[in-house]
SEKOLZA-317726 format. One record per residue (C-alpha): x, z, y; residue number from 1. Coordinates in Angstrom, 3 decimals. Each point is the difference from the previous one (the first is absolute). Example, Ala and Ser with C-alpha at 12.3 -4.5 7.8 and 13.67 -1.06 7.14 Angstrom:
# residues 2
      east        up     north  pos
    12.300     7.800    -4.500    1
     1.370    -0.660     3.440    2
END
This chain:
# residues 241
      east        up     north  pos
    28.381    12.873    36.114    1
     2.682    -2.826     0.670    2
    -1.920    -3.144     1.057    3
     2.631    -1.920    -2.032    4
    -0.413     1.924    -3.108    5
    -3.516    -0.530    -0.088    6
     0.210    -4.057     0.271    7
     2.690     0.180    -2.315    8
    -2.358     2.352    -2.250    9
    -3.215    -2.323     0.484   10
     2.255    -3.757    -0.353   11
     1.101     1.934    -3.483   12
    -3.482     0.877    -0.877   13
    -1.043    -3.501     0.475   14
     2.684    -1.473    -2.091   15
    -0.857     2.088    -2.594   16
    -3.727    -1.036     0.536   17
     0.813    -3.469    -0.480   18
     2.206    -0.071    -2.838   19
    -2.512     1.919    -2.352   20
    -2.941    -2.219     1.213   21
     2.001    -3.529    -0.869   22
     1.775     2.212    -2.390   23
    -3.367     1.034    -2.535   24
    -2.941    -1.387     1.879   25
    -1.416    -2.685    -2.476   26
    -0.834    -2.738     2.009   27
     2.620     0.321     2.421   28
     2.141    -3.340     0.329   29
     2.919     0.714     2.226   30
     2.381     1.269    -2.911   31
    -0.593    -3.226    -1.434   32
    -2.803    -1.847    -1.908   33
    -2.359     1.523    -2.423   34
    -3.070    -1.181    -2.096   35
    -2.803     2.582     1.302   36
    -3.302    -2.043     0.600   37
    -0.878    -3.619     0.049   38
    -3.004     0.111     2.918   39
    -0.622    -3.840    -0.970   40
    -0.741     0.638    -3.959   41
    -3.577     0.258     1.298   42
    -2.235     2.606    -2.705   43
     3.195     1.036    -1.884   44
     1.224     3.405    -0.073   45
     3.176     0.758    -1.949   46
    -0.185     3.575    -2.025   47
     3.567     1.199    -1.036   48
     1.427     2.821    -2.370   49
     3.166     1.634     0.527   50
     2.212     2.397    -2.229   51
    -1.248    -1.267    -3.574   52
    -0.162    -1.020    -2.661   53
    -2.246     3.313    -0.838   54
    -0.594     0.383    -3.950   55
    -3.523     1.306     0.978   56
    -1.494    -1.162     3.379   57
     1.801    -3.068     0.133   58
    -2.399    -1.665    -2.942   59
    -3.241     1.879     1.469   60
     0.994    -1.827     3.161   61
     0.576    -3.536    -1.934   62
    -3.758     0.777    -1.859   63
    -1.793     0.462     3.609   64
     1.714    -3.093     1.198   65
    -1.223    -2.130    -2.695   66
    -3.070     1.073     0.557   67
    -0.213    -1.096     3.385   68
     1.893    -3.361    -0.664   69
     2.511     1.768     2.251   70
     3.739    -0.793    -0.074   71
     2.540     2.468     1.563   72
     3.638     0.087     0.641   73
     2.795     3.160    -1.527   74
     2.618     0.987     1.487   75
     2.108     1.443    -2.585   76
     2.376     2.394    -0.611   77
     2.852    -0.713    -2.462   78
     0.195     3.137    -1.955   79
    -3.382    -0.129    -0.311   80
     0.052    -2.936    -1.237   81
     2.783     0.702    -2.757   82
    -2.851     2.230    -1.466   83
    -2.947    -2.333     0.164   84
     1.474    -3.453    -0.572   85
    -3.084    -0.984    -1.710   86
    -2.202     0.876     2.905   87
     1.651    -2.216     2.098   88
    -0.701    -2.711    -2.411   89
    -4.096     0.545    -0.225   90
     0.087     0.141     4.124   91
     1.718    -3.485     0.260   92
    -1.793    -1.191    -2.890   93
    -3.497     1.143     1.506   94
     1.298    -1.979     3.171   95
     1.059     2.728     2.268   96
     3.556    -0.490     1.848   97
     2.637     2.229    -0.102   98
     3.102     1.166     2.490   99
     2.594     2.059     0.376  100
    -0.337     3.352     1.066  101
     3.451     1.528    -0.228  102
     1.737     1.246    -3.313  103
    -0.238     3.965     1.131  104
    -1.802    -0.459     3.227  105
     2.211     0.724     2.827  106
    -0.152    -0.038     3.514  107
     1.506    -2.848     0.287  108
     1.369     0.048     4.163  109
     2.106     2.857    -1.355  110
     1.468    -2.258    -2.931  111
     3.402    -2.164     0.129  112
    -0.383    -3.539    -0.598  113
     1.049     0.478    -2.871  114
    -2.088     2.488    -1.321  115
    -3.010    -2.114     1.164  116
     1.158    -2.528    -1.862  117
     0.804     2.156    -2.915  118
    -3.349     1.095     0.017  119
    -1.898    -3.233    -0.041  120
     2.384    -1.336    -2.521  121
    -0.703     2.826    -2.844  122
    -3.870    -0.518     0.996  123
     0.154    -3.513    -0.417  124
     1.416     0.466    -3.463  125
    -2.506     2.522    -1.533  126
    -2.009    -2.197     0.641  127
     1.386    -3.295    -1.144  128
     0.518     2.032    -3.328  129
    -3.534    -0.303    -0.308  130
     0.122    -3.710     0.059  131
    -2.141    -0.285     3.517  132
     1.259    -1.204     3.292  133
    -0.559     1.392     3.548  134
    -3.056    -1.500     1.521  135
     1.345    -2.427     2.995  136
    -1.122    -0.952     3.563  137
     1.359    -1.416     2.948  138
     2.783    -1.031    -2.123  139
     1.156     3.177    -0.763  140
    -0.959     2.509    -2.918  141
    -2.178     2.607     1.256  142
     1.757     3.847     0.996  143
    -1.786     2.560     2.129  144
     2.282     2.496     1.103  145
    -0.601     3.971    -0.823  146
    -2.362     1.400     2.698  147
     0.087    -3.095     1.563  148
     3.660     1.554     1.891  149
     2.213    -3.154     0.906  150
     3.058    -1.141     2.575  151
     1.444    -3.309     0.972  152
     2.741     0.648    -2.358  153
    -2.653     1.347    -2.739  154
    -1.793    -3.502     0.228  155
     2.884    -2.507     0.241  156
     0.929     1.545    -3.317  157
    -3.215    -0.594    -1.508  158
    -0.403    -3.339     0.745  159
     4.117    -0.936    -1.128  160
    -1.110     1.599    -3.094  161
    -3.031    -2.681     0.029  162
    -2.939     2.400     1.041  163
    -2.726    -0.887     2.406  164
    -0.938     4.170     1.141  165
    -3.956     0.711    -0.197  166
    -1.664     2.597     1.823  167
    -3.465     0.810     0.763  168
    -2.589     0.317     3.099  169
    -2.566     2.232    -1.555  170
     1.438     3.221    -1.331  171
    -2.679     2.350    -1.991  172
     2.726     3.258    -0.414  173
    -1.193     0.530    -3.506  174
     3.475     1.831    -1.014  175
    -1.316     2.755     2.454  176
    -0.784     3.604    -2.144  177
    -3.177     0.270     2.234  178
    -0.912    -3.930    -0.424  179
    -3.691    -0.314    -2.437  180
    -2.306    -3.105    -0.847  181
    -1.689    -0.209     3.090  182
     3.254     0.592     2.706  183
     1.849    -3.089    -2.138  184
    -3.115    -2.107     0.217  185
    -0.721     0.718     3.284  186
     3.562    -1.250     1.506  187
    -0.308    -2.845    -2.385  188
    -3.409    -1.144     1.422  189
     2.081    -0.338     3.465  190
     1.048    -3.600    -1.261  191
    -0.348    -3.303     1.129  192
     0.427    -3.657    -0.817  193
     3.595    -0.518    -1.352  194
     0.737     3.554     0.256  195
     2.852     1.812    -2.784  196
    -1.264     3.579    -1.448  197
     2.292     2.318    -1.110  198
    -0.924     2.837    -2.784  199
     2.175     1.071    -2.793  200
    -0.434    -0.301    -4.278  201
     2.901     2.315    -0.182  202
     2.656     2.566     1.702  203
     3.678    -0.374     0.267  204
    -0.061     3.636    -1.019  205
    -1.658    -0.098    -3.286  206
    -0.612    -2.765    -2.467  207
    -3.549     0.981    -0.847  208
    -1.448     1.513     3.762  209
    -3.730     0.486    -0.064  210
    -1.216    -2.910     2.111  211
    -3.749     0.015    -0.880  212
    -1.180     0.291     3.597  213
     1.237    -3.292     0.563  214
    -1.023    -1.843    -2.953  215
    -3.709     1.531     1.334  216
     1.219    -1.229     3.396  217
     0.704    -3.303    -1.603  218
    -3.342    -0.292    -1.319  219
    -1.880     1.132     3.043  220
     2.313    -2.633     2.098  221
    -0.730    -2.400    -2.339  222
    -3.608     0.247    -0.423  223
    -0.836    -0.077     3.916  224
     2.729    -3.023     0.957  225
    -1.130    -2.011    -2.917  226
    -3.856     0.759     1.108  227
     1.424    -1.447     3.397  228
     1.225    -3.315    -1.386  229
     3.206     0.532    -0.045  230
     2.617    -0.462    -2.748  231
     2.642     1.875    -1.176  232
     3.563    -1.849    -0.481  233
     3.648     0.207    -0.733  234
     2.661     0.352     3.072  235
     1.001    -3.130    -0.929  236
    -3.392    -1.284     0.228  237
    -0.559     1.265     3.201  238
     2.869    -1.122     1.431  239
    -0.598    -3.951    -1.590  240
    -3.869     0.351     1.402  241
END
């Protein structure tokens, strides 16, 4: 086989390699800037939801929390959050923060500028028709991008639009069909000091997804941190700590 073909082949490989690490990998920073740990917010940890609000798991998940003293963050999506307006207002009210996950959930890379902006604009107002606020930080309301997929062009956006973009260093794959209790937990327990979790009160599939592995997850995660001395706190917390 052509020598040259096979460089060409292998320098194409590697550019592909590149761009879908910086491209999806959560803590990557070469894209551009993202909130995905605070290793100085000594025995924090920062649990956050994605894809809610969830008419059913999303209040089990608010009753384990206040159990533990625990606050967490939500990322949101808007048409979710046309449906459960009033949810939104008992997770802000219990002291939780809140973000923007998205109207419909795209991937986001593959959007115009305008459509990204189109997209965080009809989130935003679901849920400032519920009289609540995004949560800020960094100067910027909080927005985690679907799957965590992002580009330069992706971010600028964001952050013209007045978004500071959250992602995560701990992922627990709870969406997974073969993910239980004890595979959630397990990933979870991985965490450190200033670490971001990410598991999910909802799916951008189905209003109502059956997420009751992770509010056991929660609990288990919960229980053994706390035990541990460490406390549970808002993205913005973490990132002020």
């Amino acid at each position: 086989m052509n020598k040259r073909f096979l460089a060409g082949a292998g320098a194409a490989a590697g550019a592909i390699g590149f761009a879908i690490y910086n491209g999806q990998y959560p803590t990557a920073q070469l894209y551009g800037a993202t909130i995905c740990r605070n290793p100085g917010a000594g025995r924090r940890i920062a649990l956050t939801y994605d894809d809610g609000p969830n008419p059913t798991y999303t209040p089990r998940l608010m009753e384990v929390l206040d159990r533990h003293n625990a606050k967490a963050t939500f990322f949101t999506i808007g048409r979710w959050a046309e449906r459960e307006p009033g949810l939104l207002r008992e997770l802000t009210a219990a002291g939780h923060a809140l973000g923007n996950h998205t109207h419909t959930h795209p991937t986001m890379p593959l959007c115009s500028a305008a459509r990204v902006s189109d997209e965080l604009r009809r989130c935003r107002a679901a849920v400032e028709a519920a009289g609540i606020e995004f949560s800020r930080a960094e100067g910027g309301m909080l927005m985690r991008p679907p799957y965590g997929r992002r580009r330069p062009g992706t971010l600028r956006t964001m952050r013209a639009d007045g978004y500071v973009p959250v992602t995560w260093s701990i992922t627990c794959y709870d969406w997974r069909r073969t993910a239980t209790e004890a595979k959630i937990a397990e990933r979870g327990e991985r965490a450190a000091e200033g670490d971001i979790i990410l598991l999910h009160d909802g799916s951008n599939l189905v209003p109502a997804a059956d997420r009751g592995n992770s509010v056991a997850a929660t609990q288990e995660l919960l229980g053994r941190f706390g035990a541990e001395g460490y406390e549970f706190v808002t993205v913005p917390e973490l990132v002020a700590a």
